[in-house]
MARPALO-501416 format. One record per residue (C-alpha): residue number from 1; x, y, z; residue in three letters. Coordinates in Angstrom, 3 decimals, padded with zeros to 6 digits. Layout:
REM MARPALO-501416
<NUM <X Y Z> "ALA">
...
//
This chain:
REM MARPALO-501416
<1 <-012.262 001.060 007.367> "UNK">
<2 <-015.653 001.853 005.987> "UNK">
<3 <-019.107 003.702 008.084> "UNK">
<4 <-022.423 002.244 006.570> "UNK">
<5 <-025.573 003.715 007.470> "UNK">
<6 <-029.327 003.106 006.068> "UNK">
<7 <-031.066 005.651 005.054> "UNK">
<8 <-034.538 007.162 003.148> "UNK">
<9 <-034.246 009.419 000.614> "UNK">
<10 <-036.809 012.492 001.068> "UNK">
<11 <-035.851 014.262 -002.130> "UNK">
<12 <-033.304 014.535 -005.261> "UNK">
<13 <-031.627 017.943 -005.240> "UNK">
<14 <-029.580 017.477 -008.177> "UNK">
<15 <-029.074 015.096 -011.699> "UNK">
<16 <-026.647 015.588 -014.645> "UNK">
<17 <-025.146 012.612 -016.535> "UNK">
<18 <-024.765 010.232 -014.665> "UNK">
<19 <-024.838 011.873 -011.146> "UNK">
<20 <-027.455 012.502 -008.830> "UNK">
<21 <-027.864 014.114 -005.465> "UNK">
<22 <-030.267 013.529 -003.450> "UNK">
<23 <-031.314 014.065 000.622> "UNK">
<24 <-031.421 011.230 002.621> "UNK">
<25 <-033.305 011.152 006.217> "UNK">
<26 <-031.195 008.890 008.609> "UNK">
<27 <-032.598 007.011 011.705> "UNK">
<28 <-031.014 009.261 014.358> "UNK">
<29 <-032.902 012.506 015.703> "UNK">
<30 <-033.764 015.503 012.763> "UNK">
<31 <-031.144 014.368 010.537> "UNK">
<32 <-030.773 014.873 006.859> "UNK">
<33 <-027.393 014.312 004.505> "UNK">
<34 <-026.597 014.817 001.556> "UNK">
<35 <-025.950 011.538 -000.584> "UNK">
<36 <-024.565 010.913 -004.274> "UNK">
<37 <-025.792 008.195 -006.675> "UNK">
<38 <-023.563 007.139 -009.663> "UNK">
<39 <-025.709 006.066 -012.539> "UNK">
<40 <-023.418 004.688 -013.922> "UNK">
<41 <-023.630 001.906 -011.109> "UNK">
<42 <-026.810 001.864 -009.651> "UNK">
<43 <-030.609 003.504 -010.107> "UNK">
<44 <-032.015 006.620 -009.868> "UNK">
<45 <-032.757 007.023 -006.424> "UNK">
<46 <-036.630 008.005 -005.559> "UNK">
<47 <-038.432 009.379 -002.626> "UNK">
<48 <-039.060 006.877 -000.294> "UNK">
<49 <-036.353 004.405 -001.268> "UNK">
<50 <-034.102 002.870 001.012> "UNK">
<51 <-030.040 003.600 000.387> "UNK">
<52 <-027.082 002.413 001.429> "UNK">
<53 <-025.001 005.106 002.454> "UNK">
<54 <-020.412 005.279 002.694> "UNK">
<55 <-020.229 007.732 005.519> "UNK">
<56 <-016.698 007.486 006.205> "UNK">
<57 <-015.253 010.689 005.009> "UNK">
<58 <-018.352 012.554 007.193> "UNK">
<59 <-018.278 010.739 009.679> "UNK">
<60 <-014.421 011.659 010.272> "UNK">
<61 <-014.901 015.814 008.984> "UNK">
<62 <-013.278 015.323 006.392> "UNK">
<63 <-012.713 017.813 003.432> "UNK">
<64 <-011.305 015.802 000.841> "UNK">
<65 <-014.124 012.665 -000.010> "UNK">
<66 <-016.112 014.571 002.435> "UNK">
<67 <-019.760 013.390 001.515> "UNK">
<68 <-021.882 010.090 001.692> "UNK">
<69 <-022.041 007.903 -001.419> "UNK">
<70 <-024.387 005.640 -002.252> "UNK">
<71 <-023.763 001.711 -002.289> "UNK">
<72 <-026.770 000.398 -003.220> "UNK">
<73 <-030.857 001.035 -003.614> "UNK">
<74 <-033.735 -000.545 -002.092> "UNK">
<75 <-037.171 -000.246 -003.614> "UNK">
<76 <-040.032 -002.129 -001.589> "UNK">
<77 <-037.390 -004.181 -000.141> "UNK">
<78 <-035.811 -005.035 -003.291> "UNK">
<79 <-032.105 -004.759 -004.595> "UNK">
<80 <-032.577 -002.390 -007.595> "UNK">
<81 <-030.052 -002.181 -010.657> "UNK">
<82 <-029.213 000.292 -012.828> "UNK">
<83 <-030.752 -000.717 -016.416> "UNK">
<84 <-029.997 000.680 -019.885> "UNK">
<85 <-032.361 003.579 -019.787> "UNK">
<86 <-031.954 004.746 -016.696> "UNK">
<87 <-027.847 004.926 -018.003> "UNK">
<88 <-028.123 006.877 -021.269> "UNK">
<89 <-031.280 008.876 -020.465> "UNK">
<90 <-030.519 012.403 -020.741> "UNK">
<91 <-033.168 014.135 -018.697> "UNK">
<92 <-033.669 018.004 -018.779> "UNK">
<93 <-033.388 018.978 -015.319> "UNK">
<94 <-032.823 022.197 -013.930> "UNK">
<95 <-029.476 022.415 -012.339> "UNK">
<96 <-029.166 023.587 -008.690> "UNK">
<97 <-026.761 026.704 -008.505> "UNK">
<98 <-023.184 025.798 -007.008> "UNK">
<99 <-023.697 026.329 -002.933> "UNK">
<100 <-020.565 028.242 -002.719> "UNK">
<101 <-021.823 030.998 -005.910> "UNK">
<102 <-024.641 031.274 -003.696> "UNK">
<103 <-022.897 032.001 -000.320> "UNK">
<104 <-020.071 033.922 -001.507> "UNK">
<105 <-022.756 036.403 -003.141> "UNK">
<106 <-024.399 037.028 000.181> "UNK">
<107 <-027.979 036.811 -001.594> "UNK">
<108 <-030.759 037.156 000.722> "UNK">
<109 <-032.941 033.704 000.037> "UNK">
<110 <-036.696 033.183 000.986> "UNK">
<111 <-036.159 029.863 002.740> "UNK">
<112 <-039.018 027.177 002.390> "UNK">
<113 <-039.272 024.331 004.295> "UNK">
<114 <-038.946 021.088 002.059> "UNK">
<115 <-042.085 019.191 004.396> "UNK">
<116 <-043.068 019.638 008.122> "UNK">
<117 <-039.945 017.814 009.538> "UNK">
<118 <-037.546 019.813 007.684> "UNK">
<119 <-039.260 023.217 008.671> "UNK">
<120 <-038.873 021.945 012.540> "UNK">
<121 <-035.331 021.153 011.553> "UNK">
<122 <-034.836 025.283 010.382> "UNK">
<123 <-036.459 026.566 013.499> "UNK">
<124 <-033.766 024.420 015.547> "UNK">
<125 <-031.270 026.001 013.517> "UNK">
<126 <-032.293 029.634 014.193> "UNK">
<127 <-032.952 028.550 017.709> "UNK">
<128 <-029.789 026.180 018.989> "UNK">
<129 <-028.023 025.850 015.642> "UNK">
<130 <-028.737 022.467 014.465> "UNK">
<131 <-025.606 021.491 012.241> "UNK">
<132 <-027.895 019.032 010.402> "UNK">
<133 <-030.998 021.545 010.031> "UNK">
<134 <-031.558 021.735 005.873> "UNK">
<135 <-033.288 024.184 004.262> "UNK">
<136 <-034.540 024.916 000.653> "UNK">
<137 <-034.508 028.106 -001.337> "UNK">
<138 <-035.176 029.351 -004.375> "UNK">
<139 <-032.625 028.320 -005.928> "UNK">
<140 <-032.493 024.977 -004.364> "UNK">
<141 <-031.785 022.812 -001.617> "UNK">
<142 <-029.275 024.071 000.512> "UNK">
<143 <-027.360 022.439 003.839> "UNK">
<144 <-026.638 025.247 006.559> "UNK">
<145 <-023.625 023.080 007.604> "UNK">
<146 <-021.870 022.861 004.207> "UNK">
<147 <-018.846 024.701 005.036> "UNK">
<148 <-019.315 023.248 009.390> "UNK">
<149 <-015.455 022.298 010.603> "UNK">
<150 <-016.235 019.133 012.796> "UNK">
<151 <-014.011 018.652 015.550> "UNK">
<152 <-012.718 015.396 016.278> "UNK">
<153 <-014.239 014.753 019.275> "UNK">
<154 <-017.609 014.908 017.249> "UNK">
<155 <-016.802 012.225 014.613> "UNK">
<156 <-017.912 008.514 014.838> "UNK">
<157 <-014.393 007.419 013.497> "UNK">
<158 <-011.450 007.429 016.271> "UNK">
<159 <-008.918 009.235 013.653> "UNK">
<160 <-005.937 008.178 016.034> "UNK">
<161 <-006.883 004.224 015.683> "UNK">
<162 <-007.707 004.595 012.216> "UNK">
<163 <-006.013 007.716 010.161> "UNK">
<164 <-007.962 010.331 007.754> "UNK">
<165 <-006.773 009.714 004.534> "UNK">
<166 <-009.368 008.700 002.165> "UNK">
<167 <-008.721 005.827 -000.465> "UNK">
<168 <-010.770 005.308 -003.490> "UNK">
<169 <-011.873 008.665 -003.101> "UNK">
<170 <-015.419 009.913 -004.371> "UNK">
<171 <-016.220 006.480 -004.448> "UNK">
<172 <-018.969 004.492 -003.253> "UNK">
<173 <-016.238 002.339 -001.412> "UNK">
<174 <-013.867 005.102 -000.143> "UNK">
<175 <-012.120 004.123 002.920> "UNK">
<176 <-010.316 005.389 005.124> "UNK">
<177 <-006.590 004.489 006.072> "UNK">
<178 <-004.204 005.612 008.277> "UNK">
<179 <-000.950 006.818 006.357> "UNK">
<180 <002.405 006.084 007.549> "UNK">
<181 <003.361 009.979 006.543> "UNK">
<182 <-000.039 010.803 008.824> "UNK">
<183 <000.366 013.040 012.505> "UNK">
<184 <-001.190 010.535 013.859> "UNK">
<185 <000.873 007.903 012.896> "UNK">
<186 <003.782 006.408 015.434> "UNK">
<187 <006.235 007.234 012.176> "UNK">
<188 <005.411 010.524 011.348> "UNK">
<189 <008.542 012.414 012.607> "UNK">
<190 <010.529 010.072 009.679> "UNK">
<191 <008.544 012.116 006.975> "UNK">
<192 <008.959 015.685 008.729> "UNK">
<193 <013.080 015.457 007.605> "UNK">
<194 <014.853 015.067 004.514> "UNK">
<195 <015.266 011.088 003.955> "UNK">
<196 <016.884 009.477 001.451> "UNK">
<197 <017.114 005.767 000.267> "UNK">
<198 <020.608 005.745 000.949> "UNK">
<199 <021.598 003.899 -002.060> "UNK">
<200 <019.137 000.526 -001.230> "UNK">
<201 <018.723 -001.636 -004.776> "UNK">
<202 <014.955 -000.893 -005.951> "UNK">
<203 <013.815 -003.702 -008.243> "UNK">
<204 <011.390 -002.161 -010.621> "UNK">
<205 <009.204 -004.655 -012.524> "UNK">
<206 <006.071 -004.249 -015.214> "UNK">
<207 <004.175 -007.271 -014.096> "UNK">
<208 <002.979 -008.754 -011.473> "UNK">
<209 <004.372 -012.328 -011.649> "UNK">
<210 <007.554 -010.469 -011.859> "UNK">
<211 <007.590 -010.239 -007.648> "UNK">
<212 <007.412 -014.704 -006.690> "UNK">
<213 <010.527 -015.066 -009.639> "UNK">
<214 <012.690 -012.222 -007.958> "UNK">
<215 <011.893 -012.928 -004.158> "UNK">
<216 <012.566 -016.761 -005.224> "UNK">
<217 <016.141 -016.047 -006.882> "UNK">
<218 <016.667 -013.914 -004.384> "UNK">
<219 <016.707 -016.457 -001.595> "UNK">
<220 <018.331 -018.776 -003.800> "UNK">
<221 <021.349 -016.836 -004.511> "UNK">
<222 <021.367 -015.761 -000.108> "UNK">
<223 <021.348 -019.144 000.784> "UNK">
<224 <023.841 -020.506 -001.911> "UNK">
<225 <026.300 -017.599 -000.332> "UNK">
<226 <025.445 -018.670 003.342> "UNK">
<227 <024.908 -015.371 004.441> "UNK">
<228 <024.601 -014.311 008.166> "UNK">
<229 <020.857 -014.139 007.544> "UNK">
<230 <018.571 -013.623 004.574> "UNK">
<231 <017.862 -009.884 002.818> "UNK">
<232 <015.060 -007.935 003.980> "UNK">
<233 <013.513 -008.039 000.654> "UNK">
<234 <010.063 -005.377 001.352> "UNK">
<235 <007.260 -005.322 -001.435> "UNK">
<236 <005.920 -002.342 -002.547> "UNK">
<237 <002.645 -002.077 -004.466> "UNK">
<238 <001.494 000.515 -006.931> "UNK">
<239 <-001.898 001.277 -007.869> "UNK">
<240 <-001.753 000.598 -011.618> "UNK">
<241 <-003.372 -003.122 -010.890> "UNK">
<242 <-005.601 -004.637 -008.859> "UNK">
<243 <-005.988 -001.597 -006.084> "UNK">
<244 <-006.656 -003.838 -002.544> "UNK">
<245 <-003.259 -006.543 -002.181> "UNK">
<246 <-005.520 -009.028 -000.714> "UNK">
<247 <-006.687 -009.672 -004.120> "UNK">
<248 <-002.526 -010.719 -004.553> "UNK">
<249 <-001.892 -014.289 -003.807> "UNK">
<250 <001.599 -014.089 -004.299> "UNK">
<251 <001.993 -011.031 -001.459> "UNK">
<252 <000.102 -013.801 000.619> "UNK">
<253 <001.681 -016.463 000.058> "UNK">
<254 <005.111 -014.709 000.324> "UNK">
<255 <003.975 -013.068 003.167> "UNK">
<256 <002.697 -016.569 005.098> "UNK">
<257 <006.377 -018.045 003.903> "UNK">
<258 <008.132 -015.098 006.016> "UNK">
<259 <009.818 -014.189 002.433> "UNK">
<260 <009.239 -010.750 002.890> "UNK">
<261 <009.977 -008.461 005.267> "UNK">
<262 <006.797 -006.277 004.801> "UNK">
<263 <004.234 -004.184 002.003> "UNK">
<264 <003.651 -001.294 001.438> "UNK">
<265 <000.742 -000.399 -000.899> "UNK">
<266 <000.313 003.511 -001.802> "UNK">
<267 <-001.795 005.653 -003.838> "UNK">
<268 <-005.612 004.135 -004.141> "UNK">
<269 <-003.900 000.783 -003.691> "UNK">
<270 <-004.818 -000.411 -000.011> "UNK">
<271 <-004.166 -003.300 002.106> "UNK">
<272 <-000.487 -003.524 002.833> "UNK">
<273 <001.523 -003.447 006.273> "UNK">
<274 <001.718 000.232 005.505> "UNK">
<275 <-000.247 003.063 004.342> "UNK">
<276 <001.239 005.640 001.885> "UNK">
<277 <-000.384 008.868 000.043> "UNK">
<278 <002.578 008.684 -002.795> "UNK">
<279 <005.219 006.527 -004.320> "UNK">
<280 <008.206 009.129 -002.561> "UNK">
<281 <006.802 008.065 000.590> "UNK">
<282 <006.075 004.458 000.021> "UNK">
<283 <009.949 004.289 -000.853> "UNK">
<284 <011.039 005.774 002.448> "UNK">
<285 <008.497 004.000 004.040> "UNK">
<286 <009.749 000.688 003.141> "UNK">
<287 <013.434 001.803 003.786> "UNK">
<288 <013.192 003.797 006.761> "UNK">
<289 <010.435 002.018 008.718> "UNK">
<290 <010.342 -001.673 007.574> "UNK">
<291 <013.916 -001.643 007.127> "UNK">
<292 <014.165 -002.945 003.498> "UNK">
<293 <017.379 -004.154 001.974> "UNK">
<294 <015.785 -004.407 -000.964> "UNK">
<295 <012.686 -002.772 -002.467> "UNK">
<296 <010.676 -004.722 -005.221> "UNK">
<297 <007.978 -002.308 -006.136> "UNK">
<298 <005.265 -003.701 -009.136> "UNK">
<299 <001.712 -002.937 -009.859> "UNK">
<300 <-001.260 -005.786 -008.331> "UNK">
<301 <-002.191 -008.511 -010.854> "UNK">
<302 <-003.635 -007.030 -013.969> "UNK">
<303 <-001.806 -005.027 -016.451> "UNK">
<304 <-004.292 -002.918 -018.783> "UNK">
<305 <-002.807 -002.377 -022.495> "UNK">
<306 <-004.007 -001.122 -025.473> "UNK">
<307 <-001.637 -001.484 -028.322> "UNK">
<308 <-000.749 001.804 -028.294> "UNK">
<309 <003.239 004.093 -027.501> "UNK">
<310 <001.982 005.065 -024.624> "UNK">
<311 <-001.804 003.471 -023.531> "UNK">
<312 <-000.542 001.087 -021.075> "UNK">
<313 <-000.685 001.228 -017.039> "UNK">
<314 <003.338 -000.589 -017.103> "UNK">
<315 <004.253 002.940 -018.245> "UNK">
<316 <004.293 003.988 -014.415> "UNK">
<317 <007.571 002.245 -014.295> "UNK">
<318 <009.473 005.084 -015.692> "UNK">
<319 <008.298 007.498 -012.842> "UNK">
<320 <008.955 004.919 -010.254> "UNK">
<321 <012.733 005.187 -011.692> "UNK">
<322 <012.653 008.811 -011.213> "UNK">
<323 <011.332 008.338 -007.828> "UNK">
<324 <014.172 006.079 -006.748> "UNK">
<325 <017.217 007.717 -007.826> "UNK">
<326 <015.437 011.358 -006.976> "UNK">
<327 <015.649 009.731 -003.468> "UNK">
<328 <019.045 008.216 -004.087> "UNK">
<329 <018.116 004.490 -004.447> "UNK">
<330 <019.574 002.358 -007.382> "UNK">
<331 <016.846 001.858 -009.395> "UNK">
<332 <017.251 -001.521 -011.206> "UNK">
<333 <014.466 -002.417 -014.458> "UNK">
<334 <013.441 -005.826 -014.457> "UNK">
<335 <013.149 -006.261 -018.426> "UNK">
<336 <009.768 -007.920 -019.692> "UNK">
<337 <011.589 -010.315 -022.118> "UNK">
<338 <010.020 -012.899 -024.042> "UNK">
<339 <010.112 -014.928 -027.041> "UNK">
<340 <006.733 -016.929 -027.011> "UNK">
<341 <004.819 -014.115 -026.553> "UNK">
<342 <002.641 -014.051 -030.089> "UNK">
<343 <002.487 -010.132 -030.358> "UNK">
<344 <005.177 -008.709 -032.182> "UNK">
<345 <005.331 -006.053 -029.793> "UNK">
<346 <005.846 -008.020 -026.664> "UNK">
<347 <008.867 -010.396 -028.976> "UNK">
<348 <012.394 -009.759 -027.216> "UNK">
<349 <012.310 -006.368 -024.764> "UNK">
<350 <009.039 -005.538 -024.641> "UNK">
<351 <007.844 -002.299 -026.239> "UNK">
<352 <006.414 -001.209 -022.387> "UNK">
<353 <009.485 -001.584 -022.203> "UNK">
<354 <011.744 000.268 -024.285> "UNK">
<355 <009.381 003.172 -024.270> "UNK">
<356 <009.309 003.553 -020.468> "UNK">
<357 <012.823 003.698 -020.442> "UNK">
<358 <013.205 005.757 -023.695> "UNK">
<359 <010.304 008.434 -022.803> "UNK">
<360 <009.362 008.526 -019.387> "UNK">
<361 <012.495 007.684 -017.377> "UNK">
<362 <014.334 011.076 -017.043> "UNK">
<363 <016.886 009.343 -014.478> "UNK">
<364 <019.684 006.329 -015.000> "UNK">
<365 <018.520 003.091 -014.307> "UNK">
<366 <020.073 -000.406 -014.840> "UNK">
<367 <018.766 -003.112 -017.109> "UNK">
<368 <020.170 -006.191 -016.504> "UNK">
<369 <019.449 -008.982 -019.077> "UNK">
<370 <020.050 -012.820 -018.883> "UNK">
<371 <023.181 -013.715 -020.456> "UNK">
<372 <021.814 -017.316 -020.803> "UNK">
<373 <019.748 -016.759 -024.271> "UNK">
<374 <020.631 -017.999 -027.428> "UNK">
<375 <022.738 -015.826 -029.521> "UNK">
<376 <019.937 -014.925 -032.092> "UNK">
<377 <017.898 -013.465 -028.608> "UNK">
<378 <020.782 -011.512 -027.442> "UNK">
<379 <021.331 -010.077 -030.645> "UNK">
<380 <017.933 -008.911 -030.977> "UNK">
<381 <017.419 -007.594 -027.952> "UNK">
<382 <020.890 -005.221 -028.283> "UNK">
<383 <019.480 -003.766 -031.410> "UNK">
<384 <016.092 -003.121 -030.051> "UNK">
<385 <018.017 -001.077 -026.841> "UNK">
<386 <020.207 000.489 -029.935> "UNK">
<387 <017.443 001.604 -031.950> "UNK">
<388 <015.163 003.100 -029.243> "UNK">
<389 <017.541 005.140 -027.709> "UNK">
<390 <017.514 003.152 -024.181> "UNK">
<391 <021.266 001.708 -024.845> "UNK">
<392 <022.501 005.677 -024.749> "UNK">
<393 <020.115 006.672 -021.397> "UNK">
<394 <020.706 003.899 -019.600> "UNK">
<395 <023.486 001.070 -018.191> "UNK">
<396 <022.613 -002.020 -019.615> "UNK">
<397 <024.565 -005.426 -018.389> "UNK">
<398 <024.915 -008.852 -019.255> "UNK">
<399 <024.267 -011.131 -016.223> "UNK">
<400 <025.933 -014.624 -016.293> "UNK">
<401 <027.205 -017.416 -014.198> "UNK">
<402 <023.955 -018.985 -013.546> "UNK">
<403 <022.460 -022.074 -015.585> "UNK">
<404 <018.723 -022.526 -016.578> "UNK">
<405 <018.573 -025.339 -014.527> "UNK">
<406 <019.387 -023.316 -011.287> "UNK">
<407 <016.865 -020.644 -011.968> "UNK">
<408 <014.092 -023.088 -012.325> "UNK">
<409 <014.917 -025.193 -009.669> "UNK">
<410 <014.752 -021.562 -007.656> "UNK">
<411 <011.506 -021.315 -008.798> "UNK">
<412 <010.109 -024.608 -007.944> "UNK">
<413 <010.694 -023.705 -004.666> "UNK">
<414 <007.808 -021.693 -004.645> "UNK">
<415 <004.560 -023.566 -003.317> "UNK">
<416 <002.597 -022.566 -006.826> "UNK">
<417 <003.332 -022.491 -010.223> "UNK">
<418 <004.633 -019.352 -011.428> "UNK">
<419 <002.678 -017.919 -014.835> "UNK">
<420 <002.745 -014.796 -016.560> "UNK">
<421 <000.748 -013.841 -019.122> "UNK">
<422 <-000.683 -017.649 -019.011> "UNK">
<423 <002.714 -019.164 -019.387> "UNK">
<424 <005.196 -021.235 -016.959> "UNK">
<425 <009.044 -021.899 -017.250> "UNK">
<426 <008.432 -023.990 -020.045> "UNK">
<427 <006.918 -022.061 -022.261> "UNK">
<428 <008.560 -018.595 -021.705> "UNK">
<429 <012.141 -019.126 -020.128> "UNK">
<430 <013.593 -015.639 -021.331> "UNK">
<431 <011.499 -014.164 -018.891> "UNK">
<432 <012.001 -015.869 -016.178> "UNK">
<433 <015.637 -015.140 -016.412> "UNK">
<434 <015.548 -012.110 -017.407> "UNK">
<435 <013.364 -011.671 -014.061> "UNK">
<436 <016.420 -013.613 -012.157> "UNK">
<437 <019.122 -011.134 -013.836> "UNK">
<438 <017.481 -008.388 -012.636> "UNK">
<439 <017.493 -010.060 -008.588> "UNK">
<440 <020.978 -011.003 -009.419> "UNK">
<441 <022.145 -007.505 -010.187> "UNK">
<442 <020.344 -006.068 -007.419> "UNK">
<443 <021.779 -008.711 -004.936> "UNK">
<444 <024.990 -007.631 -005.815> "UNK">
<445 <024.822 -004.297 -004.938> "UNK">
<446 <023.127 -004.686 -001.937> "UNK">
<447 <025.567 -007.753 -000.330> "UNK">
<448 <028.757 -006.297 -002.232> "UNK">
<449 <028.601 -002.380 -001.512> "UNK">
<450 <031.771 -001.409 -003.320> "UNK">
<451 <030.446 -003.771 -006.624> "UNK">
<452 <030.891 -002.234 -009.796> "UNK">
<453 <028.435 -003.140 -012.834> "UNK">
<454 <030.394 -004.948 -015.910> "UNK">
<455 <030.144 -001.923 -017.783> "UNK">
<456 <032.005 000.196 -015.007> "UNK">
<457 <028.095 001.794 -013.752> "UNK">
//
């Protein structure tokens, strides 16, 4: 949920590169705020021009995001953007002093009234203690309500219908969610206790278009089995993609098919069945409250990479492992495996990869590859495991039994075509069964509890 309001700006307060403060007169009684403008994304604000304001964070007395942000700038009536100039320009301007410097020293200010409205504003203040009354001093602008507690029974924002814990934070677009860890959420005694995952599979993938293959072969192998009813497969989303999950039109379309059981997006991602402040939480969220038998947990669409050991957002991986079996969950790796992919890098395991598993992940996790490969690909991808050091740290198995045929059939299924990285079954088939070996593996531990890995893990 987001608060607009419309306001005029009266004067700038503060600039330095790229940020600008400035007061902004709202339409209710005496009222001034303080707003900030990005440069970066929009104008200069000037007296007299008409802003946009995110007042979500004030409007629910909040601490943490707790000041407007400007969305966008009218001048004249016009939609202004920010050009070159107004980007780069480094402008000398005296810096206001930090408010809390000022306050802590006890100085005693002249105070100054910034026009005739503002100096009715003070006298309310030393009169009936106006929370909104602003005042200026010598050393600059300063709100008499910068360090005023609000209660909740002031705030515009009901905090019990819609939480308190800001998203996107310092942001233009912050919003405000309501966390499933939250007191004023209907699960908040879960989080109070010690919870564990109790030993539920966690399917850990890189990409995106990791999630249809896995929830497809999933199902597959359930109703090939003719189980009593099909897994409670829940979808967790990290924030290392695309932050809201509507953008996702896999989650929607496996949500509209009734393939999952329920999302959970946490972090500055936002938009999923539940709300969650970390990735511990998320994890227990999905086990403990939508009752996952099995967690997938992968960024939103749109991997960032740089070429680089470590410059790549996949790299969160690795701490989602941790996570998992800190929690006591079996955390299972989907491998990014491919042999069309033109980058030498990306050819067999993927470097993301072997480093996440060779650097970052401090716990034991399963990698599961597809025993269906030609021999050449298996042998390539055992000595990349062997010489990054992810064959010693962690239990790699061979999955078999299942044709190529069955796996794509599995993913026909799904109402779209299934891509990643711009390319379907036919193009890049080690992936999507490596993708499948990974389901596979964590299938098995979830419908077989006493299931021991090949390699006696």
């Amino acid at each position: 949920m987001v608060e607009w309001e419309w306001g005029t700006v009266v004067k700038e307060r503060e600039r330095r590169n790229g940020y600008q403060e400035v007061w902004v007169r709202l339409s209710g009684p005496r009222t001034l705020t303080k707003a900030v403008v990005y440069m970066e994304l929009y104008p200069a604000a000037a007296p007299g021009d008409t802003v946009l304001l995110n007042r979500t964070a004030i409007g629910l007395g909040l601490g943490s995001g707790g000041i407007d942000f400007v969305a966008a700038v009218l001048r004249k009536g016009q939609l202004k953007r920010p050009t070159e100039d107004i980007r780069t320009s480094k402008i000398p301007i005296r810096c206001v002093e930090d408010e809390e410097a000022i306050w802590g020293r006890g100085a005693s200010l002249r105070i100054e009234a910034c026009d005739e409205w503002a100096a009715e504003a003070v006298k309310a203040a030393k009169t009936s203690g106006a929370a909104e009354a602003l005042i200026c001093a010598e050393t600059g602008v300063i709100p008499l309500n910068s360090n005023r507690a609000e209660s909740a029974s002031d705030t515009k924002i009901d905090r019990q219908q819609h939480g308190h814990i800001m998203k996107w934070r310092y942001t233009p677009v912050q919003t405000v969610v309501k966390s499933v860890e939250e007191p004023d959420s209907e699960h908040h005694s879960l989080f109070t206790e010690e919870r564990s995952l109790e030993g539920t599979p966690v399917l850990i993938g890189e990409l995106h278009s990791m999630l249809p293959v896995a929830v497809c072969w999933l199902r597959t192998l359930a109703a090939a089995e003719c189980t009593e009813r099909m897994p409670r497969i829940v979808y967790v989303m990290t924030d290392g993609g695309a932050l809201p999950l509507a953008f996702s039109r896999h989650a929607s379309i496996l949500g509209e098919c009734g393939f999952l059981a329920g999302t959970v997006t946490y972090g500055h991602a936002v938009g999923g069945d539940l709300e969650a402040v970390n990735k511990y939480t998320a994890l227990l969220a999905a086990k403990h409250v939508l009752r996952a038998d099995l967690i997938i947990v992968t960024m939103g669409p749109g991997i960032a990479g740089t070429g680089t050991v470590y410059g790549f957002s996949g790299i969160e991986a690795g701490e989602i492992v941790n996570a998992a079996a800190a929690l006591g969950g079996r955390p299972i790796v989907i491998p990014r495996v491919s042999f069309a992919d033109e980058r030498v890098r990306h050819r067999g395991l993927s470097h993301h990869v072997l480093t996440t598993l060779a650097k970052v992940a401090s716990h034991r996790a399963i990698l599961p590859l597809p025993d269906d490969l030609q021999p050449w690909e298996k042998e390539q991808i055992v000595r990349q495991a062997e010489e990054s050091g992810c064959a010693r740290k962690h239990d790699l198995i061979w999955v078999g039994g299942n044709s190529s045929e069955q796996v794509a059939e599995a993913i026909r299924s799904y109402p779209e075509p299934i891509r990643t990285m711009g390319r379907g079954w036919n193009e890049d088939r080690a992936f999507f069964l490596a993708v499948a070996a990974a389901a596979e593996t964590g299938w098995r531990l979830w419908r077989y509890p006493h299931y021991r890995l090949p390699n006696g893990g």
